[in-house]
VOGU-3710 file (C-alpha; in Angstrom, 3 decimals, decimal comma):
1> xxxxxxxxxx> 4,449/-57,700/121,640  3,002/-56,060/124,611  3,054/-52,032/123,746  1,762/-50,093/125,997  -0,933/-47,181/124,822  1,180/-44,134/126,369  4,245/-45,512/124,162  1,946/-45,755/121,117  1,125/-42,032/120,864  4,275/-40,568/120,509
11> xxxxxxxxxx> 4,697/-42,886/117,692  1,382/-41,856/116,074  1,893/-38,523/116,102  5,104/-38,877/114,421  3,345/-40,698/112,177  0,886/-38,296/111,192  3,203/-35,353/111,032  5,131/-37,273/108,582  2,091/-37,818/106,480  1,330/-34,216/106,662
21> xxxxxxxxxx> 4,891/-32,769/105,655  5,658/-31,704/101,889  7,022/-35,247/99,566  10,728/-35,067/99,836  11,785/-34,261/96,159  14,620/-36,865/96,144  11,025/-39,229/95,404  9,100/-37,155/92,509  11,114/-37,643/89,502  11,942/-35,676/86,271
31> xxxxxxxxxx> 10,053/-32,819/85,640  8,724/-33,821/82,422  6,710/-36,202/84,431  6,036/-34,155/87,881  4,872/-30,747/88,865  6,304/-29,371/91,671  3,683/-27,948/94,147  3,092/-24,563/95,318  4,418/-24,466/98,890  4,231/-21,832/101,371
41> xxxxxxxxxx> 7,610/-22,597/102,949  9,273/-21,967/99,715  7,109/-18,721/98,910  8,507/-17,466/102,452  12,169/-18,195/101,352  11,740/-16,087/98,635  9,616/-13,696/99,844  12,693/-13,265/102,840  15,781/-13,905/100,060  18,637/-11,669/99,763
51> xxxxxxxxxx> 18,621/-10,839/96,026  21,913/-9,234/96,009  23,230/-12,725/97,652  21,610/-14,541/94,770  23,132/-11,936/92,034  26,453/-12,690/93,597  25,831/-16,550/93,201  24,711/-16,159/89,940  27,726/-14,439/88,747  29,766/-17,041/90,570
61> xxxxxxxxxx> 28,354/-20,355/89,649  25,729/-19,201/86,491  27,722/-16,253/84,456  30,016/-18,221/82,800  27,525/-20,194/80,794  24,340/-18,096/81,017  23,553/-14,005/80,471  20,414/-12,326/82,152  20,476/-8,672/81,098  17,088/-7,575/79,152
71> xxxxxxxxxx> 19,128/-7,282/75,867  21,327/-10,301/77,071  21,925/-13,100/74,156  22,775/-16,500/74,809  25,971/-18,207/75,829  26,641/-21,291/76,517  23,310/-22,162/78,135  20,276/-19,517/76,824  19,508/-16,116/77,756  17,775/-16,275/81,454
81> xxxxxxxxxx> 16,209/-13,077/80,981  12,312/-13,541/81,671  13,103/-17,067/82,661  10,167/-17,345/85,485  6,693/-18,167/83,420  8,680/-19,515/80,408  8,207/-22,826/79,097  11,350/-24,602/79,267  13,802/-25,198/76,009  11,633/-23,328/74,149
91> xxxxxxxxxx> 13,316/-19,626/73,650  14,330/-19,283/70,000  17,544/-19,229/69,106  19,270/-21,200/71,483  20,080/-24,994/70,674  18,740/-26,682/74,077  19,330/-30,678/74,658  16,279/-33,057/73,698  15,974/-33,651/77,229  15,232/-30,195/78,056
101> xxxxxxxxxx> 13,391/-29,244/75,006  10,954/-32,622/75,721  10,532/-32,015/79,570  7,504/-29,563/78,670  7,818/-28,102/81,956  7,416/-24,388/82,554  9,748/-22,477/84,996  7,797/-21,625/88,063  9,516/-20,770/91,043  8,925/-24,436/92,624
111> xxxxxxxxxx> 10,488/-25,848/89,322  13,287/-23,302/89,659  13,588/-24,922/92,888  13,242/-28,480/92,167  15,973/-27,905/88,945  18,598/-25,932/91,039  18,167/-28,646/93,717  19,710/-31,114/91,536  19,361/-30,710/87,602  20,209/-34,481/86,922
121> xxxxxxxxxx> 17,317/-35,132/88,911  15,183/-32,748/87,424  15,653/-32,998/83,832  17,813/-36,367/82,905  20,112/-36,483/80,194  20,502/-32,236/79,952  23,456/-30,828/78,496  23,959/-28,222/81,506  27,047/-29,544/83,385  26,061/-28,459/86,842
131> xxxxxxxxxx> 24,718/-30,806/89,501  22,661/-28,548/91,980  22,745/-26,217/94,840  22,211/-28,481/98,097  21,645/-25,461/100,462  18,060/-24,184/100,787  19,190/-20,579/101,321  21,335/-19,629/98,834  19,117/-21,781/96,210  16,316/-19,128/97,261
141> xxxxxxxxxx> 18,511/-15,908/96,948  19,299/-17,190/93,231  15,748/-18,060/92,748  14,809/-14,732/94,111  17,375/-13,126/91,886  16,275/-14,918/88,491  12,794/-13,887/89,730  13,723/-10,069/89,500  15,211/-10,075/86,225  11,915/-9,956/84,103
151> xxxxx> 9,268/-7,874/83,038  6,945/-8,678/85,850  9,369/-9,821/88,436  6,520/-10,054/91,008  5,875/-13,401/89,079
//
């Protein structure tokens, strides 16, 4: 193959800039076995997230399963309430799924992330009937939101 030099740098710097941009998360696995790193793009989401946007998803696609009030109880699905620092399935008083309660995972705003992304995904064989939240914005403004409903919500 005759390839001339000019043609070969596009190509190499597409190369590189793949290596250097975040793993994809459709490749890392369950959450039991992966981390999901800090990353600065996701930090700005938040940071820039409309919180009100995220309460009104919440109450549309979480409320029906899950409460987050300070003196909330559980539901359905547990109390969300301090949910950001919290090791998963691990609240008393709520009956999680082996799954859950075996992922060891704690709930950092990347794993919030990762889960909401797509929960089968994220922690296989869960009881939670709800796939994911595909787009990137509102997924932050509900991240954002569960953020503020703590103690510390600067978490």
């Amino acid at each position: 193959m005759n390839v001339s030099r000019t043609a070969l740098i596009p190509l190499a710097a597409l190369t590189l800039l793949a290596s250097l941009a975040p793993a994809a998360y459709a490749d890392t696995g369950p959450l039991s076995n992966y981390t999901p790193p800090s990353d600065p793009a996701l930090a700005a989401r938040i940071a820039a997230a409309d919180v009100a946007a995220g309460e009104r998803t919440f109450d549309r696609r979480c409320a029906t399963c899950h409460d987050v009030a300070k003196d909330g109880k559980h539901s359905k699905g547990p109390l969300l309430w301090n949910l950001v620092g919290r090791t998963a399935g691990a609240l008393p008083g709520f009956a999680y799924s082996d799954a859950m309660r075996r992922s060891g995972h704690v709930w950092t705003l990347e794993a919030l992330d990762y889960y909401l992304a797509d929960t089968g995904r994220a922690v296989p064989g869960r009881s939670m009937d709800f796939n994911g939240i595909a787009d990137v914005k509102v997924r932050s403004d509900l991240v954002a939101y569960l953020r503020s409903m703590s103690e510390a919500p600067g978490k």
